[in-house]
N, C-alpha and C positions, 0 to 999 in steps of 0.2 A: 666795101670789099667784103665779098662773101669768103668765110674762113669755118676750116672746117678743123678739129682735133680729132685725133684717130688713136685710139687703143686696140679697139677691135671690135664687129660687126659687121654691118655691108652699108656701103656710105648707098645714099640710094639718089643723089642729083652732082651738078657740077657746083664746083669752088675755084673760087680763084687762088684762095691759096689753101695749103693742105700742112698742117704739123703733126707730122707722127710721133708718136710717143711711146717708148722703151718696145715690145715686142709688136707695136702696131705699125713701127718706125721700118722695121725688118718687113712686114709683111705685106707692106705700101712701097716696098726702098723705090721701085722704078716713078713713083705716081708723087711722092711727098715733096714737097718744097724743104723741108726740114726738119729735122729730129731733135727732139727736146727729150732728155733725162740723162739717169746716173746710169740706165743700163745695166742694173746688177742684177740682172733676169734674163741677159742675153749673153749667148758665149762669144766669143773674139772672131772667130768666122763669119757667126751671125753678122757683130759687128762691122765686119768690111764688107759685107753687100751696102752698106751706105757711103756716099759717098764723101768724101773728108769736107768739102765744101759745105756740104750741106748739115754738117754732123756739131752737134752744140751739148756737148758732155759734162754733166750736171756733178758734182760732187756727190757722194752718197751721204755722207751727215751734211745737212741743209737746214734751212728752216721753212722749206715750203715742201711739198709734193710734186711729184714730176706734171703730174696733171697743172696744177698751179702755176709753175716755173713756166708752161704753155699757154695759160692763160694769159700770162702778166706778157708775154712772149706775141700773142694775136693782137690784145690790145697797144701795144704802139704800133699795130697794123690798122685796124677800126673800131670804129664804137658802134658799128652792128652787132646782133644776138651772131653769137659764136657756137654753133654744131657741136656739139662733144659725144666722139662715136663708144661706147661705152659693151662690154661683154654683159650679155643675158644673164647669163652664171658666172655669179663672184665668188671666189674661193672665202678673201677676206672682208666679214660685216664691217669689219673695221675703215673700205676704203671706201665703201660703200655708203658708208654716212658721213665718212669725210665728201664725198661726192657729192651727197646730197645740200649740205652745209654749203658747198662753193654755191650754191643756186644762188642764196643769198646775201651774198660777196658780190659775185657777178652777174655780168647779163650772157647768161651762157642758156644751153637749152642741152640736157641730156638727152641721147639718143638709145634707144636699146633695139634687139631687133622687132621685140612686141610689144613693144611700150615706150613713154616719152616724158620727161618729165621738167616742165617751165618754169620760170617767174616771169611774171608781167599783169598788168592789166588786160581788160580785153582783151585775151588768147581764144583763137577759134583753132580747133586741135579738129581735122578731119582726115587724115593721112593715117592714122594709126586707131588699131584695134581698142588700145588701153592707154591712159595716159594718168598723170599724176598732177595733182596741183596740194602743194605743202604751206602753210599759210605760216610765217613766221613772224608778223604782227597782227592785231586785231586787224583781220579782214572780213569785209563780207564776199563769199562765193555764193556767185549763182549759176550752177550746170545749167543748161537747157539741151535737151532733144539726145542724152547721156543715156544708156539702158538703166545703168546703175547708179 
């Protein structure tokens, strides 16, 4: 099952299923299967363009990240690499390396809208301008046919 998490960006193919997450949840409400977080970023209005079925309301003190909560939330959906739609510009470096960190927890693949960023073996990355590969054990990388 192709699954996609959305925060924010422009998803750019089809899923089967779609989890939106705190302000991505709002701005997908017609197109999402479901919304994962605490929502302490969105106002109560906001909040009822989603639909109570579909709405899975996180505690705000947690011990995971709403992103996360979505993560653990796709996988009892599949064990394929999971899309995660992520903003260009992050206000906080803070979640931003927590983001980065989930690569290596999961089989997930960041999504930006000019850049991309994997874990796996054997990645052929040709959809995107710039991409990122983060090596958190002795690995060896080899680019081939990269500018840079």
């Amino acid at each position: 099952m192709k699954i996609a998490i959305y925060i924010d960006g422009n998803i750019n193919q089809e899923y089967d299923y779609i989890i939106g997450v705190e302000k991505g949840a709002i701005k997908l409400a017609d197109q999402i299967d479901v919304a994962i977080a605490d929502f302490d970023s969105v106002s109560e209005s906001e909040l009822k363009s989603i639909p109570q079925d579909k709405l899975i309301k996180l505690a705000s003190e947690k011990d995971y990240t709403d992103l996360e909560e979505a993560i653990k939330h796709a996988l009892e959906k599949t064990t394929d690499v999971i899309d995660v739609y992520l903003p260009t510009s992050i206000d906080r470096i803070d979640h931003l390396f927590t983001n980065l960190l989930l690569l290596n927890k999961y089989n997930i693949k960041l999504i930006f809208d000019n850049a991309v960023a994997y874990k796996g073996k054997d990645i052929k990355v040709n959809q995107c301008k710039y991409f990122s590969i983060y090596n958190f054990d002795k690995t060896k990388i080899e680019i081939i046919g990269a500018k840079y």
